[in-house]
C-alpha positions in Angstrom: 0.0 0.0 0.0 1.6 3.3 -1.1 0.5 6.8 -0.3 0.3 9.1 -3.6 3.7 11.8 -2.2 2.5 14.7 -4.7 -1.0 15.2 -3.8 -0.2 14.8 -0.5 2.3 17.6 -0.8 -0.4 20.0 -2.5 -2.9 19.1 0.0 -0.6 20.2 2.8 0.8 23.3 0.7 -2.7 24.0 0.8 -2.7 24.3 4.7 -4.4 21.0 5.1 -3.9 19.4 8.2 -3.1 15.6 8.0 -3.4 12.6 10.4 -3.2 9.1 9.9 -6.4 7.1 8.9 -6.3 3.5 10.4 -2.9 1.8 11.9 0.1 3.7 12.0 2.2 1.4 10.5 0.6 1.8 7.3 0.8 5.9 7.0 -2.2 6.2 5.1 -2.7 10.1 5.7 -5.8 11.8 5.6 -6.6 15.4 5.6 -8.4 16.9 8.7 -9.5 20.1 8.0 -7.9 23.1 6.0 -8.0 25.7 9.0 -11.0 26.3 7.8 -14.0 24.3 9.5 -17.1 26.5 8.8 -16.3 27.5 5.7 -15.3 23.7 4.4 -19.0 22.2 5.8 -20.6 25.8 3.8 -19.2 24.5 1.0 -20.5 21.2 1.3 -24.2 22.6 1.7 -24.1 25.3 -0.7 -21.0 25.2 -3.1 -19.1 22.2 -3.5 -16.1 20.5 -1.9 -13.1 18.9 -3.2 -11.7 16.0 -0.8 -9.1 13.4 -0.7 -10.2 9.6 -0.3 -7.1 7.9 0.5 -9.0 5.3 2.8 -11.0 3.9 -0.1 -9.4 0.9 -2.3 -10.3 -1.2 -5.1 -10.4 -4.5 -6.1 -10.6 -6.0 -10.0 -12.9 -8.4 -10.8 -12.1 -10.0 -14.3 -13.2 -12.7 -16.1 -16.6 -14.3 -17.8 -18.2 -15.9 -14.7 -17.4 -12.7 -12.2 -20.9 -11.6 -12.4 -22.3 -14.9 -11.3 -19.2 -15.4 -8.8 -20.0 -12.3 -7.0 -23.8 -13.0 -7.0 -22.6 -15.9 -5.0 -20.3 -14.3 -2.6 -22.0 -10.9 -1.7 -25.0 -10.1 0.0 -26.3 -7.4 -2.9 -28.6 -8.9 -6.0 -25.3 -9.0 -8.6 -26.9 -10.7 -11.2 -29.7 -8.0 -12.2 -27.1 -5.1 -12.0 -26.8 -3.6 -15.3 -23.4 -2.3 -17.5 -23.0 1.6 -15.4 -24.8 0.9 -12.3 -23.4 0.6 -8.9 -24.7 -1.0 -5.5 -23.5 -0.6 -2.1 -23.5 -4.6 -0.3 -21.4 -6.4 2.4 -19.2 -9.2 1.8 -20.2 -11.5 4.8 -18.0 -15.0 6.6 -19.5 -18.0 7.6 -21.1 -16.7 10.5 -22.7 -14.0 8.7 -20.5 -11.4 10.1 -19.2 -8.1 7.8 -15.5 -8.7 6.0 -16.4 -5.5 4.1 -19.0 -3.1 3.7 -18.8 -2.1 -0.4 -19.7 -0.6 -3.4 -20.0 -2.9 -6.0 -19.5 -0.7 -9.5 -20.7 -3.2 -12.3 -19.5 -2.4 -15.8 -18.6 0.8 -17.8 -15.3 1.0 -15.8 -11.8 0.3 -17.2 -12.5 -2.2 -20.0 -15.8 -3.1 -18.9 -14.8 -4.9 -15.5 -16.6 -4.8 -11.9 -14.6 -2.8 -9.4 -15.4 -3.5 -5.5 -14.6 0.0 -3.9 -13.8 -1.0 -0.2 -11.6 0.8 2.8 -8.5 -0.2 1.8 -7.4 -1.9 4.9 -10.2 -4.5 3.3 -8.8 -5.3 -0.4 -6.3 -7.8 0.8 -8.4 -9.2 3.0 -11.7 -9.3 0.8 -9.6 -10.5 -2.2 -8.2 -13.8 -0.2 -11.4 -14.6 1.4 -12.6 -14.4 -2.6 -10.0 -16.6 -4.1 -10.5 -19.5 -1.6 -13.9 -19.8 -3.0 -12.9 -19.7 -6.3 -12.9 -23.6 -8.6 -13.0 -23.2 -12.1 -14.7 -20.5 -12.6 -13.3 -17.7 -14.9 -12.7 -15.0 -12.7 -9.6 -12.8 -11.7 -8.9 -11.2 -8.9 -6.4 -8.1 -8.6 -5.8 -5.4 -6.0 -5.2 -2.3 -8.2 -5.1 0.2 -4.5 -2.1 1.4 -5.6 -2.8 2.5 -9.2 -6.1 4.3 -8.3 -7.3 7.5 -6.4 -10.5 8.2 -5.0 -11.2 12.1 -5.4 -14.5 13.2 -4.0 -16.8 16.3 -5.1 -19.8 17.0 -2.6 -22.4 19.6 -3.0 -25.3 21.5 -5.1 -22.3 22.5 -7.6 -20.3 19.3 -7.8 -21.8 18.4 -11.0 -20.9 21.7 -12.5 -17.6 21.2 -11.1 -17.1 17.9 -13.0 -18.7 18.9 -15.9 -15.6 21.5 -16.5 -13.2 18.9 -16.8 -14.7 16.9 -18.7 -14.8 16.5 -22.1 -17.6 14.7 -23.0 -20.9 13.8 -21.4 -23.0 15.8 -18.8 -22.7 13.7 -15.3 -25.8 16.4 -14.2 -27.6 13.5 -15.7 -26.1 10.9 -13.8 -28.7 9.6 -10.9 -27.5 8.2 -8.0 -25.9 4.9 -8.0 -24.6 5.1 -11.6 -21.4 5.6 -12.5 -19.6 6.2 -16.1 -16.4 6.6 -18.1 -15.3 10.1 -18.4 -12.6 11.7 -20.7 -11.1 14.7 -18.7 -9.7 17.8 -20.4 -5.7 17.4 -21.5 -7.0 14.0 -22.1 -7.1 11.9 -19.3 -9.2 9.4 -18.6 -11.6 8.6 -15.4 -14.7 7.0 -14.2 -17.3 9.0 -12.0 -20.0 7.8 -9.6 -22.7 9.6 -8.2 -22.9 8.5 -4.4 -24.7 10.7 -2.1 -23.8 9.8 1.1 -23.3 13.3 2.9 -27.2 14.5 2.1 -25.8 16.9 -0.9 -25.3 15.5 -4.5 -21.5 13.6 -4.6 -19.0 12.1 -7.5 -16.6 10.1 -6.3 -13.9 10.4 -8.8 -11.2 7.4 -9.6 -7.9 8.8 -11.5 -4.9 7.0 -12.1 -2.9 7.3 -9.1 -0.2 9.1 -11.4 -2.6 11.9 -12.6 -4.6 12.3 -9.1 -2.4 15.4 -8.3 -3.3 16.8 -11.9 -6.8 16.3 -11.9 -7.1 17.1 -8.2 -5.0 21.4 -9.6 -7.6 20.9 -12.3 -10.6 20.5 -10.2 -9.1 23.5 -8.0 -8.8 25.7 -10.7 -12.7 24.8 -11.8 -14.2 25.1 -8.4 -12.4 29.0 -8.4 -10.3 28.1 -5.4 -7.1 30.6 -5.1 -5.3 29.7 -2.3 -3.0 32.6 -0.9 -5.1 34.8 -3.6 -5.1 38.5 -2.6 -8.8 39.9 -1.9 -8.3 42.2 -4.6 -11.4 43.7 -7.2 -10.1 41.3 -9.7 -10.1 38.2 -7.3 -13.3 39.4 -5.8 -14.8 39.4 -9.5 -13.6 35.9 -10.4 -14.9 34.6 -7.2 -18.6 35.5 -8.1 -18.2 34.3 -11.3 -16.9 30.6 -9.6 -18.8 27.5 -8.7 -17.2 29.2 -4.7 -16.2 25.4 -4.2 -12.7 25.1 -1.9 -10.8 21.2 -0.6 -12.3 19.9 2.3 -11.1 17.6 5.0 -12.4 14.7 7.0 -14.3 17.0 9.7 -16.1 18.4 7.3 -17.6 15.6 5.8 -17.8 13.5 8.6 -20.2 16.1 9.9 -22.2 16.2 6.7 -22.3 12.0 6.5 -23.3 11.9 10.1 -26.0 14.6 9.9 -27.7 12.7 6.8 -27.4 9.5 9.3 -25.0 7.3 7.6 -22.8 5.0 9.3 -19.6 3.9 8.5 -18.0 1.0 9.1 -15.3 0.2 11.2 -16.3 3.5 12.9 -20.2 3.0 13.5 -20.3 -1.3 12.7 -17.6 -3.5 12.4 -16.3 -7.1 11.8 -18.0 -8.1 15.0 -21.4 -6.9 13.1 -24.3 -9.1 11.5 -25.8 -7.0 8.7 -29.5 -6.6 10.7 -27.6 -4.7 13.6 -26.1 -1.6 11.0 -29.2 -0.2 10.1 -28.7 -0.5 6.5 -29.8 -3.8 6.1 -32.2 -2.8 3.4 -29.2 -0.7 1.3 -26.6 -3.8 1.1 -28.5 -7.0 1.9 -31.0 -8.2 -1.3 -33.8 -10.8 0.6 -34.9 -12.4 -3.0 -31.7 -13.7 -4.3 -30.4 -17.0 -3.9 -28.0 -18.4 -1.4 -24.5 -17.1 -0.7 -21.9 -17.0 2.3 -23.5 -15.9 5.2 -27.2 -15.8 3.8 -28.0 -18.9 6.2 -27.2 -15.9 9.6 -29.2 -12.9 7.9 -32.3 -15.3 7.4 -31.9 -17.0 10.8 -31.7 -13.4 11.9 -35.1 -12.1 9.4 -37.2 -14.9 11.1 -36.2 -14.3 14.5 -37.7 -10.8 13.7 -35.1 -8.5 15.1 -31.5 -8.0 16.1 -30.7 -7.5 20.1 -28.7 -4.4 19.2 -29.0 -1.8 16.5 -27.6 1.3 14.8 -29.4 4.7 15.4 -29.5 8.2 15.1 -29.3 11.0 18.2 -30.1 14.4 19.2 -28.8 16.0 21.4 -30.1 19.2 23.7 -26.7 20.8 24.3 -23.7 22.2 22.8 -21.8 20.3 24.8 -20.4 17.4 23.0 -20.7 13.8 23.8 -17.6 11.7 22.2 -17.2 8.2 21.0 -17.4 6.0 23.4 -19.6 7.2 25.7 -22.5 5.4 27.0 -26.2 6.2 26.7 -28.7 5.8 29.5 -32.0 5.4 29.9 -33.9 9.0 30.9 -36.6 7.8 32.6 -35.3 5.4 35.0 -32.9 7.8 36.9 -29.9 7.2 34.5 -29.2 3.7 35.8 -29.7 1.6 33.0 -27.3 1.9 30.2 -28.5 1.4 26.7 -26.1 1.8 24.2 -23.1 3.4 23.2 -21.9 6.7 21.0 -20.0 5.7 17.8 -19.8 9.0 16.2 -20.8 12.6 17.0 -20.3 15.8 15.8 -21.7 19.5 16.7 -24.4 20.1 13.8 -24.7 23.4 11.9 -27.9 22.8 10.6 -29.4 22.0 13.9 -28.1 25.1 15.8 -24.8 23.9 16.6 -26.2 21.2 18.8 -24.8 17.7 19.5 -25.6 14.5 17.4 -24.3 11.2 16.7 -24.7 7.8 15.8 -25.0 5.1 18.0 -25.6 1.6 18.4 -28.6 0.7 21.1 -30.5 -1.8 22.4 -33.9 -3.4 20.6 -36.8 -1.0 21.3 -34.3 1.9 22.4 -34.2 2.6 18.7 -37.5 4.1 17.9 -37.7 7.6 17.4 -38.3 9.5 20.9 -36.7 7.7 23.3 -35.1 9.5 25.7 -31.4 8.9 26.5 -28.3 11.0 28.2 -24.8 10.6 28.0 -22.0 12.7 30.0 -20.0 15.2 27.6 -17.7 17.7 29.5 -18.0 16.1 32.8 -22.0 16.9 32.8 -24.8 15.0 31.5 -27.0 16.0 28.5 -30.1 15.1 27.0 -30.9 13.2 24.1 -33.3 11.8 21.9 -33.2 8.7 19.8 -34.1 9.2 16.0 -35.0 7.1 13.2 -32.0 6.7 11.3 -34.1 6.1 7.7 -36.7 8.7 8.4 
């Protein structure tokens, strides 16, 4: 796994602040923030934002019988998906617990192949779990992390912002959950998908890893961000004239994802997870298809009728904020009885600045209006649970 050195460079020529995403040992660095909080989440709810995925990977699927393979292997409905369309599922073990929480991009990418886009600490992983189920069937398997970067472009104008570096083809007419080859200005080549996971309309944006730093000055130039620019009449003119887009780091969006209620794994589920317990069940897991690993747990689970524990939303009643971590007890019954636990949280702009989070809860804590508290700041604050598909 290698780090792409140039855009990294920009990215902190640009002031961004960096830390590292996932073990140390593997130096995968992310950008926090830009010095610029509010002005990074504006742009992701009026403008358009420009971020850095270096936590996403990919692995190739090849071959005449991957279509069927994967319908086999992954909890999504592979074998309806048409050439262009992509599908978020989970690759699940025996026990029906989550290897990897995906997005399955079927067709219309380099040469026609399916592409699982993954957190990159799960290629390796995914891809052996994959190959020991393989026989005779024609189907390759290659980690291509390295030759690939994910860019990301979230907000009203990210379509705009794509369409000026591209060449051909308007990806305003893209819906979500499509994706398509794209010819970029000075002719380079890359595939877009529109994913809206931050409650704005979202590319995400795979470049050769050799170009990301290109297309990333490229994008820059399109979304009118000049940084170090004087506030002159001039610069003042061209910025009213611009999409107003500027890069944005991982605060940002992780206050945008978590305020449109959508969990991430290894943050908000993990390995230890069934797929009934994340709260997307209905978004990755397809209850017609046939068998495949792990189907035998999620319909166990189905017929039992619910999981003990489940992912849900919160809202908070305070400024004050409540981390990771911290457990959530009951209102009603003096605060004794604990009933889940905070797996993200952020203070929310479009709620006032108030606390919310993500959290995963007990059966029947989960419905909308339950009332919950967890300490932030060494005093307690109220909260109240929220449907997280509302």
């Amino acid at each position: 796994m290698s780090e792409k050195p140039d855009l990294t460079q920009r990215i902190e020529q640009l002031g961004g602040q960096m830390f590292c995403f996932g073990p140390a040992e593997a130096d995968v660095q992310m950008v926090r923030d830009f010095g610029a909080g509010g002005a990074e989440y504006a742009a992701v709810r009026r403008f358009v934002g420009l971020m850095h995925l270096p936590q996403r990977g990919l692995l190739r699927v090849t071959g005449a019988d991957r279509q069927d393979f994967l319908h086999r292997m992954l909890t999504q409905d592979i074998n309806t998906m048409a050439a262009g369309t992509s599908r978020r599922s989970f690759q699940l073990d025996e026990k029906g617990r989550i290897v990897a929480d995906l997005i399955v991009h079927h067709g219309d990418t380099s040469g026609g192949d399916t592409w699982l886009d993954t957190d990159v600490f799960d290629v390796e992983p995914l891809r052996q779990l994959l190959d020991k189920r393989l026989f005779t069937e024609d189907v390759t398997l290659e980690n291509i992390s390295d030759r690939r970067t994910c860019l990301a472009l979230i907000g009203p104008a990210s379509a705009a912002a794509l369409t000026a570096i591209t060449q051909a083809g308007d990806p305003a007419t893209m819906d979500v959950g499509q994706h398509r080859a794209q010819k970029l200005n000075d002719d380079e080549h890359a595939w877009a998908c529109r994913w809206d996971d931050c409650g704005s309309p979202g590319f995400r944006l795979w470049v050769r890893a050799d170009s990301a730093l290109k297309v990333y000055d490229a994008l820059l130039e399109a979304i009118g961000y000049e940084h170090g620019a004087e506030p002159d009449a001039q610069f003042a003119s061209r910025r009213r004239q611009s999409l107003r887009g500027r890069p944005i780091g991982w605060d940002a969006y992780n206050t945008a994802r978590i305020e449109q209620r959508s969990p991430l794994y290894h943050i908000d589920f993990g390995p230890d997870s069934l797929p009934a317990e994340t709260g997307v069940l209905e978004q990755a897991v397809s209850h017609t298809k046939g068998c495949y690993l792990g189907q035998e747990i999620v319909a166990r689970m189905r017929d039992r009728g619910h999981p003990r524990k489940i992912t849900a939303a919160i809202s908070f009643e305070s400024d004050l904020l409540p981390v990771a971590g911290a457990q959530l007890m009951k209102a009603e019954t003096d605060f004794q009885e604990i009933v889940g636990g905070l797996t993200s949280s952020t203070l929310s702009p479009l709620r006032g600045n108030l606390a919310i989070g993500l959290a995963v809860v007990k059966w029947g804590f989960h419905l909308s209006g339950v009332k919950v508290a967890a300490f932030a700041e060494g005093k307690l604050v109220q909260g109240e649970i929220e449907s997280l598909n509302p």
